[in-house]
Structures are given as structure tokens and as C-alpha cells.
GUDOVO-770405 format. One line per 2 residues: number of its first residue (from 1); their letters; for each residue x negated, y negated, z negated of C-alpha. Coordinates in steps of 0.02 Angstrom, whole numbers, always signed. Last residue first. Example, Ala and Ser with C-alpha at 12.3 -4.5 7.8 and 13.67 -1.06 7.14 Angstrom:
! GUDOVO-770405
2) SA) -684 +53 -357 | -615 +225 -390
This chain:
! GUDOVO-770405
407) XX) -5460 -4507 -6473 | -5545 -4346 -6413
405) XX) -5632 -4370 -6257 | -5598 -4216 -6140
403) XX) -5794 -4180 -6059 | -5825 -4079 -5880
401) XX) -5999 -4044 -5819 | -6058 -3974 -5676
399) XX) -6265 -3986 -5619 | -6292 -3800 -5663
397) XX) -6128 -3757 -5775 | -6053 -3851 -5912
395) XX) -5891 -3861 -6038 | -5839 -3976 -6139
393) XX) -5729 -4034 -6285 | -5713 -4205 -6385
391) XX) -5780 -4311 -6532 | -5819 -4175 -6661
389) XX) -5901 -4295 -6810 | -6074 -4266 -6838
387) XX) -6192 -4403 -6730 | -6053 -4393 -6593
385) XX) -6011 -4227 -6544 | -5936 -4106 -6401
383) XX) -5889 -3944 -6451 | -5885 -3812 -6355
381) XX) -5760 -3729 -6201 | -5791 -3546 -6179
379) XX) -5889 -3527 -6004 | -5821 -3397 -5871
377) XX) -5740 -3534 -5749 | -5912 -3616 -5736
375) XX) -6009 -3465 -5686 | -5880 -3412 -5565
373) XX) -5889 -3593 -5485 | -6079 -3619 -5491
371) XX) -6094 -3577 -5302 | -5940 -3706 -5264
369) XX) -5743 -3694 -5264 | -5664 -3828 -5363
367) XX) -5527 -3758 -5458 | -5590 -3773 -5638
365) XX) -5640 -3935 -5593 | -5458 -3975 -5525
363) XX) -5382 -3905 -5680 | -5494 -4033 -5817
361) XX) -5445 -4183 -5724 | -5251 -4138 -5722
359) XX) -5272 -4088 -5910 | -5355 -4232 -5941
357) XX) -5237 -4380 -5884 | -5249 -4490 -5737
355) XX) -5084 -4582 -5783 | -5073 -4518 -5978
353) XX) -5232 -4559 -6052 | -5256 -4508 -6227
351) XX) -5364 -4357 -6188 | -5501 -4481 -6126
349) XX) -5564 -4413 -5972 | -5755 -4367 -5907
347) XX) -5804 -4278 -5740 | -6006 -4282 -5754
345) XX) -6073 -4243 -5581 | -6275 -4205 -5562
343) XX) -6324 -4196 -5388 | -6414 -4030 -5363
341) XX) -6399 -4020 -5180 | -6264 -3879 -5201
339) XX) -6192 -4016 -5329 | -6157 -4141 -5178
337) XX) -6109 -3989 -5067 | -5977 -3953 -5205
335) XX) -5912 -4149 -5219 | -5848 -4164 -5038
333) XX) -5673 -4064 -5059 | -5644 -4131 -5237
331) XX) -5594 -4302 -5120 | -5411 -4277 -5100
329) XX) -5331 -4405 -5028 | -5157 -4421 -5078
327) XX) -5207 -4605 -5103 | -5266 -4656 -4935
325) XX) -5095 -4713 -4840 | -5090 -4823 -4989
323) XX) -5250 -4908 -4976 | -5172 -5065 -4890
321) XX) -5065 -5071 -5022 | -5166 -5131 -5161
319) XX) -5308 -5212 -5052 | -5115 -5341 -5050
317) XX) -5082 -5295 -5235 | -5258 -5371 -5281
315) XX) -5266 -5331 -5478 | -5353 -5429 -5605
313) XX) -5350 -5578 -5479 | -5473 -5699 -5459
311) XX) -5439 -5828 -5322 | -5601 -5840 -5191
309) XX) -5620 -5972 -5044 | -5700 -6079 -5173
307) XX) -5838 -5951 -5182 | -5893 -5910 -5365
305) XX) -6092 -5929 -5399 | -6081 -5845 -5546
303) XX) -6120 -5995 -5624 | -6016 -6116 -5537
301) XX) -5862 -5998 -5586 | -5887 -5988 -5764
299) XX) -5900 -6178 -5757 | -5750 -6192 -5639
297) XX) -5637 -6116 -5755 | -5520 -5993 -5693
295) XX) -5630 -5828 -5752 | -5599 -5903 -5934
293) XX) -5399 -5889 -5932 | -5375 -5771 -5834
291) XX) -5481 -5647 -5946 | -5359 -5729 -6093
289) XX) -5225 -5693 -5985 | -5250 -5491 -5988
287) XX) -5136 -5424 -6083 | -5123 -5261 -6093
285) XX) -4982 -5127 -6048 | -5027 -5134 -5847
283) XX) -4870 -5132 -5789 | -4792 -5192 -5926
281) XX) -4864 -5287 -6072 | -4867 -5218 -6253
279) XX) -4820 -5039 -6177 | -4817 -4930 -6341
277) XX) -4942 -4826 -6435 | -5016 -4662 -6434
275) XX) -4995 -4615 -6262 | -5146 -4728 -6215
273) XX) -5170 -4783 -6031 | -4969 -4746 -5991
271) XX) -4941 -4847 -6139 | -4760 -4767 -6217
269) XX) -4601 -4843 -6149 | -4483 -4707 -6221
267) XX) -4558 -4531 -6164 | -4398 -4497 -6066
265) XX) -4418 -4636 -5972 | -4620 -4627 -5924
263) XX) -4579 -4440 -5882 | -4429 -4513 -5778
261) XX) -4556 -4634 -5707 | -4701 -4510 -5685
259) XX) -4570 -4379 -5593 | -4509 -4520 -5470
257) XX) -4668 -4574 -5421 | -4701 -4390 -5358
255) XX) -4559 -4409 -5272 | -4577 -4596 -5203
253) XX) -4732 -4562 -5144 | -4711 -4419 -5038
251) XX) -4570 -4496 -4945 | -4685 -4668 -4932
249) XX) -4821 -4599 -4815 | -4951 -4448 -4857
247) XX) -4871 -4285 -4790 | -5002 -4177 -4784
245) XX) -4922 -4022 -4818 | -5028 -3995 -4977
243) XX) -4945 -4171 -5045 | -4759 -4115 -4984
241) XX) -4813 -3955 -5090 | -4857 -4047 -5230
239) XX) -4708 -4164 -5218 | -4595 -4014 -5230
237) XX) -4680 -3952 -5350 | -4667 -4093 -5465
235) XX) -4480 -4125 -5449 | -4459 -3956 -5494
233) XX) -4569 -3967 -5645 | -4415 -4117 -5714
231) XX) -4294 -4016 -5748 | -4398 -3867 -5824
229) XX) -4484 -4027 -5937 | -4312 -4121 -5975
227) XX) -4256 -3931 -6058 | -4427 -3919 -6132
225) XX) -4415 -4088 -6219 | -4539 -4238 -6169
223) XX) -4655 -4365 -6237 | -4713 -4221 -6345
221) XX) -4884 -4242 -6315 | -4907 -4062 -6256
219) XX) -4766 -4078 -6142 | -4809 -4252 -6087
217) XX) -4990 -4157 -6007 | -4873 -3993 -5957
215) XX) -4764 -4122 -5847 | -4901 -4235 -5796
213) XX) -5023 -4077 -5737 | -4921 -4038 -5565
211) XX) -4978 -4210 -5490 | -5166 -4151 -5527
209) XX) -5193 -3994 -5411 | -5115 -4121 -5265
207) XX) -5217 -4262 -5319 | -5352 -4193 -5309
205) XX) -5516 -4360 -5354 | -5374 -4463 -5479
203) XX) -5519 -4517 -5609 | -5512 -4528 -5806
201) XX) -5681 -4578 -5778 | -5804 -4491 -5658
199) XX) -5971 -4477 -5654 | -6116 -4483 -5510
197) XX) -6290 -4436 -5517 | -6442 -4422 -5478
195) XX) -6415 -4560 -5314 | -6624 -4634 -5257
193) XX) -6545 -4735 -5125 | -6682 -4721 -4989
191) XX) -6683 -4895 -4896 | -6649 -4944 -4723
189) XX) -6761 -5030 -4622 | -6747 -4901 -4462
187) XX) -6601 -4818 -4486 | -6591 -4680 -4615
185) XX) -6551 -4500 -4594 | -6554 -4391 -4753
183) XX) -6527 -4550 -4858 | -6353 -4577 -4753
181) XX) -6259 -4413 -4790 | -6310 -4428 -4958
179) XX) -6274 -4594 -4984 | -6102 -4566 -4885
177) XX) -6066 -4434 -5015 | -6088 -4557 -5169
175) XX) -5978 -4679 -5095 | -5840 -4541 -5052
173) XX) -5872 -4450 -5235 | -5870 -4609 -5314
171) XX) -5714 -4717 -5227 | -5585 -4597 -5218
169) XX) -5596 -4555 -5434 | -5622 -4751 -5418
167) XX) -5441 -4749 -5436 | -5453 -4709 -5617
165) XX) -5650 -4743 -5675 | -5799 -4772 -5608
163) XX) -5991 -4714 -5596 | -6116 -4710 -5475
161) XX) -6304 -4683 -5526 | -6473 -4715 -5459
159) XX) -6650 -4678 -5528 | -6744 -4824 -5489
157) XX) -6846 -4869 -5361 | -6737 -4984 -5278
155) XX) -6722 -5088 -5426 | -6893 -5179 -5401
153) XX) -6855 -5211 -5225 | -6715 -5323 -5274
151) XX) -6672 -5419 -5117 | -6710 -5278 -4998
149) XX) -6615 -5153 -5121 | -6449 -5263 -5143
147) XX) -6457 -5274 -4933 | -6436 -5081 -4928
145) XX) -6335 -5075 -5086 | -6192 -5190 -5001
143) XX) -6213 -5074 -4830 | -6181 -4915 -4904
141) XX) -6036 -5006 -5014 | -5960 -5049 -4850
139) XX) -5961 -4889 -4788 | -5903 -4808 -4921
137) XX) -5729 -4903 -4925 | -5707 -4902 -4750
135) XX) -5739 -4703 -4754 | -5612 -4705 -4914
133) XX) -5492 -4761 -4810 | -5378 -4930 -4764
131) XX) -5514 -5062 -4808 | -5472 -5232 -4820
129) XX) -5599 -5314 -4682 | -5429 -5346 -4551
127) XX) -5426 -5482 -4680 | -5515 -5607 -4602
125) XX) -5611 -5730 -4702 | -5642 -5597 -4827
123) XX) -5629 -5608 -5016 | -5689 -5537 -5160
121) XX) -5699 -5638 -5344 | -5559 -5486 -5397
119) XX) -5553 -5356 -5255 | -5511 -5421 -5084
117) XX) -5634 -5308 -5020 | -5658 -5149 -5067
115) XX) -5731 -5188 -5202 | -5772 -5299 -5361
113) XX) -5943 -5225 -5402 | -6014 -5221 -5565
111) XX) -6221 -5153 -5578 | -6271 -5092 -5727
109) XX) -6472 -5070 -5777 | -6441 -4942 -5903
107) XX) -6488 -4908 -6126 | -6412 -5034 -6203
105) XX) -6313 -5105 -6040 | -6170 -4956 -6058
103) XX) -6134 -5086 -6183 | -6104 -5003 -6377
101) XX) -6156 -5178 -6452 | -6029 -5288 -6365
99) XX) -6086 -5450 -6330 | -5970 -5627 -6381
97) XX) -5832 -5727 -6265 | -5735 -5855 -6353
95) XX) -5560 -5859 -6282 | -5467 -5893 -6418
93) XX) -5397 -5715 -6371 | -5559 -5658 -6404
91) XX) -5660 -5551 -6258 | -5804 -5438 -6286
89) XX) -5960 -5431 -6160 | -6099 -5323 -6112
87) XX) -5990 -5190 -6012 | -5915 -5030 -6076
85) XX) -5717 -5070 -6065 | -5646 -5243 -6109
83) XX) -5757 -5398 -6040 | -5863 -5314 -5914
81) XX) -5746 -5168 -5867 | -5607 -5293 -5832
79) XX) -5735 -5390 -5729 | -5741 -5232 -5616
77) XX) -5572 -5292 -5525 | -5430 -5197 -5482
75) XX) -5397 -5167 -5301 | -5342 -4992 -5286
73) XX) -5327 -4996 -5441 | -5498 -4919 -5487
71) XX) -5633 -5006 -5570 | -5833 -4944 -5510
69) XX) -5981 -4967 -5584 | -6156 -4941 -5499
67) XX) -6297 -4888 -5624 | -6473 -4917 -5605
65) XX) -6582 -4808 -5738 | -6699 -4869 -5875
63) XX) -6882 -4888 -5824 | -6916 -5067 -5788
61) XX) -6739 -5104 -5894 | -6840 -5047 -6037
59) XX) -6706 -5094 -6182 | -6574 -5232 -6146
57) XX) -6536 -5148 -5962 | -6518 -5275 -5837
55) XX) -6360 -5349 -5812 | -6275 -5359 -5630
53) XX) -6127 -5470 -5572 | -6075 -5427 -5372
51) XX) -5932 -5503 -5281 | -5920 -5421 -5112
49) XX) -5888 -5551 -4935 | -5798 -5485 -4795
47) XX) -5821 -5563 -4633 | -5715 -5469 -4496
45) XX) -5786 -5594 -4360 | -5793 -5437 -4244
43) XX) -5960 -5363 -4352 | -5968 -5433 -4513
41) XX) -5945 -5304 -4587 | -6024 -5323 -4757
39) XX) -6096 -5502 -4853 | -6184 -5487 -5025
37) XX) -6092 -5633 -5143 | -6150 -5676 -5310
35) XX) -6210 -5617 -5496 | -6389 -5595 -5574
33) XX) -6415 -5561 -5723 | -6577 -5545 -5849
31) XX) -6552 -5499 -6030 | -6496 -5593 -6171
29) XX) -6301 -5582 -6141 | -6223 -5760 -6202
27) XX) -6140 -5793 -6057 | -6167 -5813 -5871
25) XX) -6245 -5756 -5714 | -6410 -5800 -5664
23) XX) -6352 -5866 -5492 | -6373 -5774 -5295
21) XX) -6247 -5844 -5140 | -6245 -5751 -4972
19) XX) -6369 -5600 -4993 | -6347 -5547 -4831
17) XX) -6294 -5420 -4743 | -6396 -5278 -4597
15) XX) -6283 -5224 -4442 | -6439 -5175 -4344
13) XX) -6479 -5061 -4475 | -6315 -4950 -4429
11) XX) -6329 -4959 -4268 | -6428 -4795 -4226
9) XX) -6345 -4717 -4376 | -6155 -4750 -4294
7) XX) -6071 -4894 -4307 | -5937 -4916 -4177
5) XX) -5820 -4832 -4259 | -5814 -4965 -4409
3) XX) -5662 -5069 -4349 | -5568 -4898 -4290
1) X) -5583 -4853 -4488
């Protein structure tokens, strides 16, 4: 943070990126890409340099919405989302690389960021650039879609979205804040970002409320007995209170840690992204290589416009740590005067996951304190459905909305 304090809204546009490198992207994917490098702080020789790989929408992208996607980690890279999770692409373990018909990229213009810094095909040539707070981490991104606007003027008009999942439960409420905050003050040159919306995926936004949800969560999914549950519901008020406290260093983490990997124990080495079925490949329970594999070759590379400066990783342990002091965080606390301005916020989690899992998600809503709060608590849950089959549970108020994905 002290590298940004000298960049206040009168400075702000004098800081303006670049648009460093700029290709067509890769792959079989139809529509239009573009992928490269957009430069941010630069200021004191901090040089960091985002990684950016954009499709346009495959029906109306002149009209569809833009929508910025976020991985979590810390430091895990938004390729993963490309080639496993919504984006354009599938992966074989041959390594042949084919589109995904159910792509967010249907019906959106989606944007992939590897960020903060350090983050997959990120790099900095100094890194005092890693972030160490969600205000580095937003102001950064403020600056990234500031230059992304300029070059593409034809996106900038768009309605805007920021999405992400896990981690990126930091990331999207304190990115889409400082858009706010910003687009009711700009510098001189600086563009409106026209934000509707943000959601939220399987996200760790309080973590306080959400650390005391992994006992009942296992509970329910019998990963654990009553007796281990009473035991173990100590453990997790005691880190909830250190949490409320304040205390944020490694104390705190190792006891909450503590209760996940006894829960993790006791449940017998399930997938902490899918309770349903084992770990195939601790710590992350997938495997990965093949995306290794392909994102190593200097073909790929050349055509995203790869720096050689830059090794990708699926995980950066070093942006990793340096966001540890940040993840007790909890960012609920600038999401009501987002929806007070009538900034739509979808919080959405699979009921499978166990690490940000959707009883955790589903009691910080229900605390969050805003105008529509009463309202919101008083709904029954519904139904939520795909064609005909039941396919979750939700509840909605105003510009609130909360879905549990069955399955």
C-alpha cells in the first residue's frame, strides 16, 4: 500500500499504462481474441506487467456484455478458468485442446486476467509490485481497465461485469468498489467503467461468519461424527473470535487451519473442491500437467504474445504469501453501499465445495446488513431450475441474490 500512497485522483491519470505486447490469441475459438501484457505501477521502477487473454462473445459481441474474470489462490492463474471451468476451451490429456459449448463466451465478451501480479503469464521486474492488500490489488486492476478501455474503445461502452471465484471473493467486491469510488470522480482521461454487476463464486468475502460454517458444512456431509464435530466447534470459535479480534498473522492461521485439516482427516482424504470424491492429486486434487504441458510451448506462447521474462505457474506461492496478512479480510463490509447504488451482486456456490463452501456463503448474506436486509432475511428459499430439472436453491431481494448449485 505505502507504494501506491502517492496516488491520489489528481495523479491518478498521470500514471496512465500501456498496452505492452497485443496478439490474436490462440486456438481453435472462432471469435475474435486478443491476449498480451497492459503495464501498472510503474511508478518507482515497480514495473508490473498483467497477462490479459480476452474472447469476444460468439453471439452479438457488439451488444453482449463485458465480463472481467477473476481465479482466486491468491495467485492462481485465470488460464485454469479458460481450459477447465467456464471459458472457451476444453483440455485432453493428449493434450489436444477443443471449445466448450456451455462457455460463459456464448452469450459475454470475457475478459481473463492473471492478477495481482505474479499471477500465471504475470510478472514484474521488481517485485516490490506483488500486492500485499486488496487496495493494491484494486488499484492495479483500476488502472489495467483504464488503458484496456483506450485501446478498445468499442468495449468501453458496454455493460460491465466482474466475476470470480474462491479467493477472488477479496478481489470482486474490492475491484468492483474502487470502480465505484473512481467513476464518481475521474481524472482527466479516464474512462467511465460502465460496472452492473458483480458475482461471486464459491468466494471467501467474511471470513470470520464463514470459518464457523466448516464444522456444520462436514456435518451435513457426513465427513464427520457429532462427537469429532463438538470437539472440533471449539477449535472454530476460538479462531472466529481471534478473527473478530483482528488478529491476522500466523497464530490465527494456524487455528483455523488446524480445524480444516482435522476436518480434512477425519473426512478421509475427500476433494476439498468436490466432497463427493477423493483427492486424485493433493493440494489442489487435479491434475493439471497437461495445462503445463501446452502453456510451455513456445508456439502457445508466441501467440499470446508471452514475455520471456514470464514462467507460468498454476499457482504463484510467492503472490501466495505476500497476500497472507490480507486473508482475514473481510470484504462483506463494502458490498451494501454497492447494492444501495443498485449494483446487482449474484453470490453463487456449488453445494459440493468444501473449502469456500455454501453454507458459509449462504450465512454471511443473510448477515450482511443493508436496506434490503429485513426483506431478504424474510424470503422462503425457491427453486432454482435448469430447463425442468431443480438445479439448486435461491433466494432474492432488490439487487441481492444468493444461489446453492446442486451437484
Amino acid at each position: 500500500v505505502a507504494l501506491r500512497s502517492g496516488r491520489g485522483s489528481s495523479t491518478r491519470s498521470q500514471a496512465a499504462a500501456s498496452v505492452e505486447t497485443l496478439t490474436a490469441g490462440f486456438g481453435p475459438e472462432n471469435a475474435t481474441q486478443h491476449a498480451g501484457y497492459i503495464g501498472v505501477n510503474k511508478e518507482k521502477g515497480n514495473d508490473g506487467h498483467l497477462f490479459f487473454w480476452m474472447f469476444e462473445a460468439r453471439n452479438n459481441p457488439e451488444s453482449a456484455p463485458l465480463v472481467l474474470w477473476l481465479t482466486g489462490g491468491p495467485g492462481c492463474s485465470s488460464e485454469l478458468a479458460v481450459f477447465y471451468e467456464q471459458g472457451p476451451y476444453r483440455l485432453g490429456k493428449d493434450g489436444s485442446v477443443t471449445t466448450n459449448p456451455h462457455s460463459w463466451t456464448e452469450i459475454a465478451n470475457v475478459l481473463f486476467v492473471d492478477q495481482p501480479v505474479g499471477t500465471g503469464f504475470s510478472y514484474a521486474d521488481d517485485s516490490a509490485a506483488y500486492v500485499k492488500s486488496e487496495e493494491g490489488v484494486a488499484t492495479d486492476m483500476w488502472e489495467f481497465l483504464q488503458t484496456f478501455m483506450k485501446q478498445f474503445p468499442q468495449y468501453s461502452k458496454l455493460d460491465f461485469f466482474v466475476t470470480g471465484e474462491s479467493y477472488a471473493g477479496h478481489y470482486v467486491p474490492a475491484i468492483s468498489s474502487k470502480i465505484v469510488h473512481n467513476n464518481a470522480k475521474l481524472g482527466a482521461g479516464e474512462v467511465e467503467i460502465r460496472l452492473q454487476g458483480l458475482a461471486i463464486g464459491n468466494g471467501l468475502v467474511d471470513p470470520a461468519t464463514q470459518y464457523g460454517q466448516y464444522v456444520p458444512y462436514a456435518q451435513s456431509k457426513g465427513l464427520v461424527t457429532h462427537k469429532q464435530a463438538v470437539s472440533l466447534n471449539r477449535t472454530a470459535h476460538a479462531c472466529q473470535k481471534s478473527i473478530r479480534a483482528g488478529h491476522k498473522g500466523t497464530a490465527t492461521l494456524m487455528e483455523c487451519n488446524s480445524m480444516m485439516e482435522r476436518i480434512m482427516m477425519d473426512g478421509g482424504g475427500f476433494n476439498t473442491y468436490d466432497v463427493r470424491i477423493k483427492c486424485a492429486k493433493p493440494p489442489l486434487c487435479y491434475d493439471f500437467s497437461p495445462l503445463d504441458t501446452l502453456l510451455a510451448r513456445e508456439d502457445v506462447r508466441k501467440a499470446l504474445g508471452v514475455s520471456p521474462k514470464s514462467k507460468w505457474q498454476s499457482c504463484n506461492m510467492k503472490v501466495h504469501e505476500e497476500l497472507m496478512s490480507d486473508w482475514f479480510t473481510d470484504m462483506e463490509t463494502v458490498i451494501p453501499p454497492m447494492l444501495e447504488a443498485g449494483v446487482r451482486v449474484l453470490v453463487y456456490s456449488g453445494q459440493e465445495d468444501f473449502i469456500c463452501n455454501w453454507f458459509g456463503g449462504r450465512a454471511w448474506v443473510d448477515n450482511m446488513e443493508w436496506s434490503g436486509s429485513a426483506a431478504y432475511k424474510s424470503q422462503s428459499w425457491s427453486d432454482w431450475s435448469v430447463s425442468t430439472e431443480v438445479a439448486g436453491t435461491f433466494k432474492e431481494q432488490g439487487p441481492l441474490q444468493f444461489l446453492g448449485v446442486s451437484g
